[in-house]
C-alpha positions in Angstrom: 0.0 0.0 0.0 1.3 3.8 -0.7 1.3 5.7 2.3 -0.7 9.4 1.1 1.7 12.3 2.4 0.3 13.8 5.9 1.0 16.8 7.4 2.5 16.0 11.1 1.1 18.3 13.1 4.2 19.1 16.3 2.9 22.2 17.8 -0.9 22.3 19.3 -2.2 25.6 19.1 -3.1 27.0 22.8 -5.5 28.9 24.4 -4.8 31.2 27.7 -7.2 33.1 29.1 -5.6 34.8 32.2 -7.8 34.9 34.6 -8.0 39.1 36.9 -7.5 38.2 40.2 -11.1 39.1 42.0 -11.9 39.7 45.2 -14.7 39.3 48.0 -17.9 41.4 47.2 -18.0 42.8 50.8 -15.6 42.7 53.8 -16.0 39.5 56.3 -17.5 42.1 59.3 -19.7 43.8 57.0 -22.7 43.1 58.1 -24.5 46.1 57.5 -24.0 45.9 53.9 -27.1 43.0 53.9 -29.1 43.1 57.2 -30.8 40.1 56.0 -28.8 37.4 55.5 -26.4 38.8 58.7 -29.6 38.0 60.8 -30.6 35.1 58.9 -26.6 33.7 59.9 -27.6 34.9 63.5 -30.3 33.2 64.1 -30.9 30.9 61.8 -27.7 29.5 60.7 -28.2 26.4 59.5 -31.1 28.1 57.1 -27.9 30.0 56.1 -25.7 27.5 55.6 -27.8 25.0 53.4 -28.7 28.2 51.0 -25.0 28.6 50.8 -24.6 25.0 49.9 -27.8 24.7 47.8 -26.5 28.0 45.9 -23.3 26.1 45.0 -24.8 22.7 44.3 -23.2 21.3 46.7 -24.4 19.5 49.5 -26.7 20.8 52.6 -24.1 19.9 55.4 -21.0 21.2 53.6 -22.5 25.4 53.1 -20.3 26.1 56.3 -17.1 24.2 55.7 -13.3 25.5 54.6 -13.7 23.2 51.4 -17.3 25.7 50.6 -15.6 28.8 51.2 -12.0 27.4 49.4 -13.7 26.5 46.5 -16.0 29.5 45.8 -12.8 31.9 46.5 -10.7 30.0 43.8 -13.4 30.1 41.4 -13.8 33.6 41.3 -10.0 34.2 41.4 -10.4 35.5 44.9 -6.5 36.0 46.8 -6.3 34.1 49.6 -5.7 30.5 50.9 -6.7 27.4 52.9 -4.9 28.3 55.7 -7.2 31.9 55.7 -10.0 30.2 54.7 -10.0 27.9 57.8 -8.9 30.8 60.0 -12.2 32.7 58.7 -14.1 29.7 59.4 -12.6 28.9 62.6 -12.6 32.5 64.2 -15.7 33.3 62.8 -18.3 31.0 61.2 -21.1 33.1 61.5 -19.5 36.1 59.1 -17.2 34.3 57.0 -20.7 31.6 55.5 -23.1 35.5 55.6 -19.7 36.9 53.5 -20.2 33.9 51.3 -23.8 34.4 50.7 -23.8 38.0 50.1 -21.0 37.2 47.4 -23.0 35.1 45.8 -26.1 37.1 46.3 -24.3 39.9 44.3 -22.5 38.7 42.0 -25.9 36.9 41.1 -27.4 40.2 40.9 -24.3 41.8 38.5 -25.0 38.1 36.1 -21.9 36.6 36.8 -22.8 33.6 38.9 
């Protein structure tokens, strides 16, 4: 059999797409910025917590964990790391799941959820 002349492709073409570096929405004590979901996280923090998970497909028990919060940050890009992600979690569960939730609240409301 004659072997047809191919072109030997070496080189694949690439596509980057650099992601900006982002950052949180709202600060991790601003509370005032959303009076709701601060006294939602207050007194109702589980209600919180699921919404957080349930927003992120994720599952109910997990809104409120260091993997949640790790996981939306590096999806949007946000600076930071696990070891600050459990700190914020540790410290402070309460504001660091109601920071979550009004990031996701607004960047719902800009379309880029």
């Amino acid at each position: 059999l004659a072997m047809a002349s191919q072109t030997v492709i070496t080189v694949q073409p690439q596509f980057s797409a650099a992601q900006q570096p982002g950052e949180w929405q709202t600060g991790l004590l601003d509370c005032c910025s959303d009076c709701g979901v601060c006294l939602c996280g207050m007194f109702c923090f589980l209600c919180l917590s699921c919404q957080v998970a349930g927003d992120m497909d994720e599952c109910c028990l997990c809104g409120s964990s260091v993997a949640m919060r790790t996981l939306y940050r590096t999806r949007y890009n946000i600076p930071g790391s696990i070891l600050s992600d459990f700190c914020s979690i540790w410290c402070c569960t309460p504001c660091a799941v109601c920071q979550l939730k009004r990031d996701i609240n607004r960047r719902k409301a800009m379309g880029i959820f």
